[in-house]
C-alpha positions as CSV (number, residue, x, y, z in Angstrom):
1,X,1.2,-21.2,6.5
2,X,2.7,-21.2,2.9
3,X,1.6,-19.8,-0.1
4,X,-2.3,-20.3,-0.4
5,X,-3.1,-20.2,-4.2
6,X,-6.6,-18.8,-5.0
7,X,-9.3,-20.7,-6.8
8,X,-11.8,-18.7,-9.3
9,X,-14.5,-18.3,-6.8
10,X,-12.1,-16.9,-4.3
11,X,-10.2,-14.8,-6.9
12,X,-14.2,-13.1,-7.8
13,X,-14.5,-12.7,-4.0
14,X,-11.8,-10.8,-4.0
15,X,-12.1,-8.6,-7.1
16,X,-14.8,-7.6,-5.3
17,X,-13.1,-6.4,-1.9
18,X,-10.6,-4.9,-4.8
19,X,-13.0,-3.2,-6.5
20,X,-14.3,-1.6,-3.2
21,X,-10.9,-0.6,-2.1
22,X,-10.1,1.3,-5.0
23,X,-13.2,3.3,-5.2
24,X,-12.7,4.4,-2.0
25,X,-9.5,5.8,-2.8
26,X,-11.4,7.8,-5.4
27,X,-14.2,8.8,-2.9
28,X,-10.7,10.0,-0.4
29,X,-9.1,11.5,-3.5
30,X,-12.0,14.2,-3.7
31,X,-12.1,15.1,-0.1
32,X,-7.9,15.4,0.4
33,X,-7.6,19.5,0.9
34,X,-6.1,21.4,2.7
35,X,-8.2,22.2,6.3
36,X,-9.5,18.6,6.4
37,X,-8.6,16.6,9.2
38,X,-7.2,12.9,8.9
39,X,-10.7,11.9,11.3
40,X,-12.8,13.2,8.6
41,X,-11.0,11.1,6.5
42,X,-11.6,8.0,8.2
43,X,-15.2,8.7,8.5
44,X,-15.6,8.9,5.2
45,X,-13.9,5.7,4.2
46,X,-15.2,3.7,7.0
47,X,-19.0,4.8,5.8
48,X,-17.9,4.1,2.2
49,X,-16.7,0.9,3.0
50,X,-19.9,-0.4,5.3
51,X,-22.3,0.6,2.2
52,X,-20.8,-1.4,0.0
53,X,-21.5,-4.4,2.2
54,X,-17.9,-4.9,3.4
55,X,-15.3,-4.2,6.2
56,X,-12.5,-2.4,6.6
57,X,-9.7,-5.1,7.5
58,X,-7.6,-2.6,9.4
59,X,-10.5,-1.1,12.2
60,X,-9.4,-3.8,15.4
61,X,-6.5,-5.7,13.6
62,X,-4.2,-6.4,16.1
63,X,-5.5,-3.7,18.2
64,X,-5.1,-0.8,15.5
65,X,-8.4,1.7,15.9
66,X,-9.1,3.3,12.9
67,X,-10.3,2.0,10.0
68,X,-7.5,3.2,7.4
69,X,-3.6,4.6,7.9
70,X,-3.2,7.9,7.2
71,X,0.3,8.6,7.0
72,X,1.5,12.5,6.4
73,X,4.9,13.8,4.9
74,X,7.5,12.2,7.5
75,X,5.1,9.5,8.7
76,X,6.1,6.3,6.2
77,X,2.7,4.0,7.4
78,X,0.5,2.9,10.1
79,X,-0.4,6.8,11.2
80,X,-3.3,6.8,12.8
81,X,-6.3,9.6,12.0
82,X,-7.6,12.1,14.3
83,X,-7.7,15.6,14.4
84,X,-4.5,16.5,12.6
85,X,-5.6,19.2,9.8
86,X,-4.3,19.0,6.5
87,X,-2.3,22.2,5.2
88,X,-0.9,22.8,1.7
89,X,2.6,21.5,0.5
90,X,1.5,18.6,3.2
91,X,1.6,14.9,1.6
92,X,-0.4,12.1,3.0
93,X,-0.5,8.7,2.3
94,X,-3.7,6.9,2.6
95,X,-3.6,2.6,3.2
96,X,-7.2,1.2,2.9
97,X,-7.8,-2.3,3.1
98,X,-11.5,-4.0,2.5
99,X,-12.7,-7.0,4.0
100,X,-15.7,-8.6,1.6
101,X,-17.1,-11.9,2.7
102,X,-13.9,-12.9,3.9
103,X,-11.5,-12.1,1.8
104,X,-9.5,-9.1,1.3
105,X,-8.0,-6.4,-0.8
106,X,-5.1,-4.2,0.2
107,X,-4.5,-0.4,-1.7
108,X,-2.4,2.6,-0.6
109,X,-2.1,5.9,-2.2
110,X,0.0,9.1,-1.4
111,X,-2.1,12.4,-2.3
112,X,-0.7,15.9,-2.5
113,X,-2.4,18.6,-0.6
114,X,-2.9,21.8,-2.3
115,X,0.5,23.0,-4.2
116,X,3.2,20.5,-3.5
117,X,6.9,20.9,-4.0
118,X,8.8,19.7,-7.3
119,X,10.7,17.0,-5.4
120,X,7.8,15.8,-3.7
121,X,6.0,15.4,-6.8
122,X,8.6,13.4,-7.9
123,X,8.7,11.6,-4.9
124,X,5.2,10.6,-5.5
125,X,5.9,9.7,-8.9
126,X,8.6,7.1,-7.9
127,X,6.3,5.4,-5.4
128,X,3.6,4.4,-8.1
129,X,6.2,3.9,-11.0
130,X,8.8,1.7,-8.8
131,X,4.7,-0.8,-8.1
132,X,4.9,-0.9,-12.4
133,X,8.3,-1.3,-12.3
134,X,7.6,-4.7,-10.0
135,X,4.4,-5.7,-12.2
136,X,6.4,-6.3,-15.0
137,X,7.9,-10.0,-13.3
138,X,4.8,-10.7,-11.1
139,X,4.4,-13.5,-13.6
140,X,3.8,-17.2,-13.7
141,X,7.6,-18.5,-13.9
142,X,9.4,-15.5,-12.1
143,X,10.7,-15.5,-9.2
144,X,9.8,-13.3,-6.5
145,X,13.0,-11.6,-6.3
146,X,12.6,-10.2,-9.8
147,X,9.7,-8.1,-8.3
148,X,11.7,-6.9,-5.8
149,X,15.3,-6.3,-7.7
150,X,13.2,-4.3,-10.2
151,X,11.6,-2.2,-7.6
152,X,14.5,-1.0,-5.6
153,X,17.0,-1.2,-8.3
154,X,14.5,1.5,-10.2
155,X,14.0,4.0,-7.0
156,X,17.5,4.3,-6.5
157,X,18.1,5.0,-10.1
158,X,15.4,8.1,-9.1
159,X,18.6,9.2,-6.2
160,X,15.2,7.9,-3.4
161,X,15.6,5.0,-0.8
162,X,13.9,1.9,-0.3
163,X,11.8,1.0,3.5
164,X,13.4,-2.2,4.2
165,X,12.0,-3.2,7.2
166,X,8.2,-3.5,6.3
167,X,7.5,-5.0,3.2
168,X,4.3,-6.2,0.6
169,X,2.4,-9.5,1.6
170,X,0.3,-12.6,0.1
171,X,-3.2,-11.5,1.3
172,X,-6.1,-13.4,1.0
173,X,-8.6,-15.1,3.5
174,X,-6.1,-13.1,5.3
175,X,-5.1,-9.7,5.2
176,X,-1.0,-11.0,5.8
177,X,-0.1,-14.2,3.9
178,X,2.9,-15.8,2.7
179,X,5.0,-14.7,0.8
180,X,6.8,-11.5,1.9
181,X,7.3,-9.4,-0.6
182,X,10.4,-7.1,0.0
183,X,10.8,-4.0,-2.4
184,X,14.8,-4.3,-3.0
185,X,17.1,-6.4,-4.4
186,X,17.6,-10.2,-2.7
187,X,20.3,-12.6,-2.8
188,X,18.0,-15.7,-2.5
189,X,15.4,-16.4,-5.8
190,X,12.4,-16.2,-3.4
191,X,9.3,-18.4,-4.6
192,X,8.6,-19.3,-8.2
193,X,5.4,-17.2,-9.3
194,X,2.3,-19.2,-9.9
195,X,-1.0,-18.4,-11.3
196,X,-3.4,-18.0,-8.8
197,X,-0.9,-16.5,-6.4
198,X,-2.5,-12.9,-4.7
199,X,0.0,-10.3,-3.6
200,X,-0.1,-7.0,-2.6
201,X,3.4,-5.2,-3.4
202,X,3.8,-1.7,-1.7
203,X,6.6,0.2,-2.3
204,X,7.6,2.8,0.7
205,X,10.0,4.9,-0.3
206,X,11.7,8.2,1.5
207,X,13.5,11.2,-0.1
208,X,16.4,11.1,2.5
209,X,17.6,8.1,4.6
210,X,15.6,4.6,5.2
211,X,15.9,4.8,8.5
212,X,13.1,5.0,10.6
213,X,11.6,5.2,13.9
214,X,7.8,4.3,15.8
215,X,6.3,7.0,17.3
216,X,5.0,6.5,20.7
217,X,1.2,5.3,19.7
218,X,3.4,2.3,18.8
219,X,2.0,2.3,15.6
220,X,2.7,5.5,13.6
221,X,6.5,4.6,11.5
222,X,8.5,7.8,10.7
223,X,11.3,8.4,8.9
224,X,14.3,9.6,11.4
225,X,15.9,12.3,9.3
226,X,12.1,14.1,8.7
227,X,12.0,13.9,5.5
228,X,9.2,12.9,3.4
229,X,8.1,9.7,2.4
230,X,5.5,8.1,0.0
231,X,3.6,5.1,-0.2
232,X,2.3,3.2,-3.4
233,X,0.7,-0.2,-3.3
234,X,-1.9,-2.8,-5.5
235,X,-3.6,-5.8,-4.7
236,X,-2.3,-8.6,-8.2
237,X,-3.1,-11.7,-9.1
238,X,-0.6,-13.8,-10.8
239,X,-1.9,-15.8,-14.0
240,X,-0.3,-17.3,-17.0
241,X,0.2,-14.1,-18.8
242,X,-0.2,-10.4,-18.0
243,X,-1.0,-10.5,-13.9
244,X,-4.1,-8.5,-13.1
245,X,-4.1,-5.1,-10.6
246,X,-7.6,-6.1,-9.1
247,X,-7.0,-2.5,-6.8
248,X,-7.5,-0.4,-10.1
């Protein structure tokens, strides 16, 4: 396909799917307690998501049923809601993508429920700093692999590990583009950033080993040791100076 770079009225198309993606995360934010199951969850995004006049890109992509991931403690992404019931010291992280004529915006969170552990906390905090970590060379010039050497380099600095196989995404038209975006260091440069270039960069990141497993459903991605994981990503656009977090 190659890298598709956005004009302005596709950019404003998809500040608006952005937009819509991250207020849903603040609707979710509200409702993540302890007793509430990850169905209730869904419901609540997917009604969000139809009133705002949009679509959520995940319900029916490539067969997945729901219309976000919600992904708790061990489970790294892709776990799929039903009537699992949220306990405290539970994590969960919550993918949401929005579909907005056409064009799409990508934005994952990880929530503690109730009163969370000290490492987990931390763990947490490592996801969403390793994303800022990354913004810092998602700049016109840069090369891709500065995004990703700053990423890892900084979560194993934090003693966590880096998911290597599932990585960030162009996204666009749609919801997977080029490039890949991997989240640790690369031996080849990648592509030269350009403005106009949309990426969504998603750190996963466990507290024990990176390997992982697929449960069953063929969809829900585990860690294989149990231990926790969390899950941080943003919707950017490149441009010629600071790049822009449309997902905030």
């Amino acid at each position: 396909m190659g890298i598709i770079i956005k004009n302005d009225s596709q950019i404003a198309l998809m500040r608006t799917a952005c937009q819509i993606c991250a207020r849903t995360h603040e609707v979710l934010e509200k409702h993540v307690k302890p007793g509430i199951t990850t169905e209730e969850l869904n419901y609540i995004a997917e009604e969000y998501i139809k009133g705002q006049g949009a679509k959520p890109s995940f319900l029916g992509y490539r067969g997945f049923p729901k219309a976000i991931c919600t992904s708790v403690n061990e489970q790294v992404i892709h776990g799929i809601p039903g009537l699992r019931r949220l306990k405290s010291g539970d994590i969960i992280s919550i993918d949401v993508g929005v579909c907005y004529k056409r064009f799409h915006g990508d934005a994952a969170r990880t929530y503690p429920v109730g009163e969370i552990s000290s490492q987990h906390k931390q763990l947490i905090a490592a996801s969403k700093q390793s994303f800022f970590e990354g913004l810092r060379f998602a700049k016109s010039g840069c090369h891709l692999h500065e995004i990703s050497a700053a990423i890892g380099d900084y979560v194993e600095k934090q003693g966590f590990s880096v998911v290597q196989e599932w990585c960030g995404h162009g996204i666009g038209r749609q919801l997977h583009e080029d490039p890949s975006v991997p989240h640790y260091r690369q031996e080849k440069r990648g592509p030269r950033l350009q403005k106009g270039m949309t990426l969504a960069v998603e750190p996963m990141i466990n507290l024990g080993s990176n390997e992982l497993d697929v449960l069953d459903d063929t969809w829900t991605v585990v860690t294989c040791d149990g231990e926790y994981s969390a899950h941080y990503e943003n919707t950017l656009l490149v441009t010629d100076s600071e790049p822009e977090v449309l997902t905030l």
